[in-house]
N, C-alpha and C positions, 0 to 999 in steps of 0.2 A: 554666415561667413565660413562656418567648418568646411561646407558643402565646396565653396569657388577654392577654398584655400588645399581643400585634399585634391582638386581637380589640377590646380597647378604644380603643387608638389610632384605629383604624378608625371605631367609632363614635364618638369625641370628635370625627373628622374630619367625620363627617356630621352632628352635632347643632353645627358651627362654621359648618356652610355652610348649615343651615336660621339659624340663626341673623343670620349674615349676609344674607342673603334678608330678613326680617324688619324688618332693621334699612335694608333698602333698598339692601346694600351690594352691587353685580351681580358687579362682578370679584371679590371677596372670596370670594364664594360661590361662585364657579366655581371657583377656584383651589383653596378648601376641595374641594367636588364631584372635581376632578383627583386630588386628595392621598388622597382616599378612593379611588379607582377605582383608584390606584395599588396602594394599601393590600392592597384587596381583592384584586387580581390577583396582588402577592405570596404573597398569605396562601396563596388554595387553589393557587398553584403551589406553595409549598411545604408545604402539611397536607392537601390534599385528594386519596383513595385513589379514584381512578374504579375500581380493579377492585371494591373490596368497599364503595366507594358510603361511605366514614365519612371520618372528620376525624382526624389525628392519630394518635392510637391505637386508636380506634373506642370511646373512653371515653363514658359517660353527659353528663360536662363538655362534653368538645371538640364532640360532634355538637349539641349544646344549645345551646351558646355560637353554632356557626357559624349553625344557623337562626336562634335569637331574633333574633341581629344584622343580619339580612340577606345573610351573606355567602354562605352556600349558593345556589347555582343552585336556582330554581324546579321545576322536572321533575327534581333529585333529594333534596328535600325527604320526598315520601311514604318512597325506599329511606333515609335518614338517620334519618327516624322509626322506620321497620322493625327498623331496626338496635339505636335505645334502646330499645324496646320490649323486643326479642330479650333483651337485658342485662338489662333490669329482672326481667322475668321468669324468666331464664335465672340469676341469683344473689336473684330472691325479696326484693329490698331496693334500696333509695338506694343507688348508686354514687358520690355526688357529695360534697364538701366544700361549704363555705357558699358558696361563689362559683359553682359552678353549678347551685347546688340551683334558686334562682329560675326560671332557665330552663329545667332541666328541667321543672320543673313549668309554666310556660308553653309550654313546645313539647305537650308532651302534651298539655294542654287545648284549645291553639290546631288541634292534629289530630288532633280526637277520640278520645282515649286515657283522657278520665276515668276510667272503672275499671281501668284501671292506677294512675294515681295512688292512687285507692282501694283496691286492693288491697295495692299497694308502704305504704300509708299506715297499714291496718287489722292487716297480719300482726304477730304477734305473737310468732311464733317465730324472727326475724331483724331484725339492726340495723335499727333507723327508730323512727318514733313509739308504733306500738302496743308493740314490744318495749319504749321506756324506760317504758308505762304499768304492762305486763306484770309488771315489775321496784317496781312502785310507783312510781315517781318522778311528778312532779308539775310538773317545768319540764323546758326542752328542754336538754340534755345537747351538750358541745362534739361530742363523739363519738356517732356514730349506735348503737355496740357498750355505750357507758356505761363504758368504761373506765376505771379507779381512774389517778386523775392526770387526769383531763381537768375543765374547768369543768360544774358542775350549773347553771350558770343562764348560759349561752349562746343569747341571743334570737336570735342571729343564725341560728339554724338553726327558726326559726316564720314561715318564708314559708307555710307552710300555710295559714295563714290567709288569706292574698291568694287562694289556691286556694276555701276555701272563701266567701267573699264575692263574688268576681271570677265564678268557672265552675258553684258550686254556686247563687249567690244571685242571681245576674247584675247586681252592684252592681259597676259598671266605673269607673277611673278616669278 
């Protein structure tokens, strides 16, 4: 929880200082600007793996979370994508709960990984969407496996759709 929780902080920090900007307000915004920088240089001093190039545990979440947000360094964005990629296809399925499913699927699309998302999206032999089709079901399931106890009408897990509007349709917000 530290890990999603300092990643948002982060970015609350940077959408306080555009905001401030906006509003005209200069020292407001640096200060926000400072708070984030701070943020940021906490963060990968403390989750970011220079040997094996990942975020925390080298989860589908954590590497997803640090690019969408900005907090990854530039030049090791490609080996952090590498690495989701690696997972995705390396377990054949979504790795992620509903908090970083969005950004995984934004990190993938944003670096050219579409058929990954499409394949992680289409298999049908392993937890994701085409498995809970597979199984019949007909809404998106809290669990990616459809486990007995979990909600059958969990929206929260149809960011797909932003995938296929956004990267398939190129209908951008």
């Amino acid at each position: 929880i530290n890990f999603t929780a300092t990643a948002f902080h982060y970015r609350n920090a940077v959408a306080l200082a555009n905001c401030a900007e906006v509003l005209g307000k200069k020292k407001e915004a640096e200060e926000f600007r400072k708070e984030a920088q701070s943020i940021r240089n906490a963060f990968n001093s403390k989750w970011w793996n220079a040997e094996k190039k990942c975020y925390e545990n080298n989860s589908q979440t954590a590497n997803s979370i640090a690019v969408a947000f900005g907090l990854a360094e530039k030049e090791n964005i490609p080996a952090i994508v590498a690495n989701i990629v690696e997972d995705v296809r390396g377990r054949g399925a979504v790795g992620t709960g509903e908090i970083g499913y969005p950004y995984l699927l934004q990190v993938l699309a944003e670096n050219g990984a579409n058929d990954v998302i499409y394949e992680m999206t289409a298999d049908s032999s392993k937890p994701g969407y085409g498995y809970m089709i597979a199984l019949g079901h007909t809404s998106c399931h809290e669990a990616w496996d459809c486990r007995i106890g979990s909600s059958a009408n969990h929206f929260m897990m149809a960011d797909i759709v932003n995938w296929f509007y956004g990267s398939l349709g190129g209908i951008k917000r």
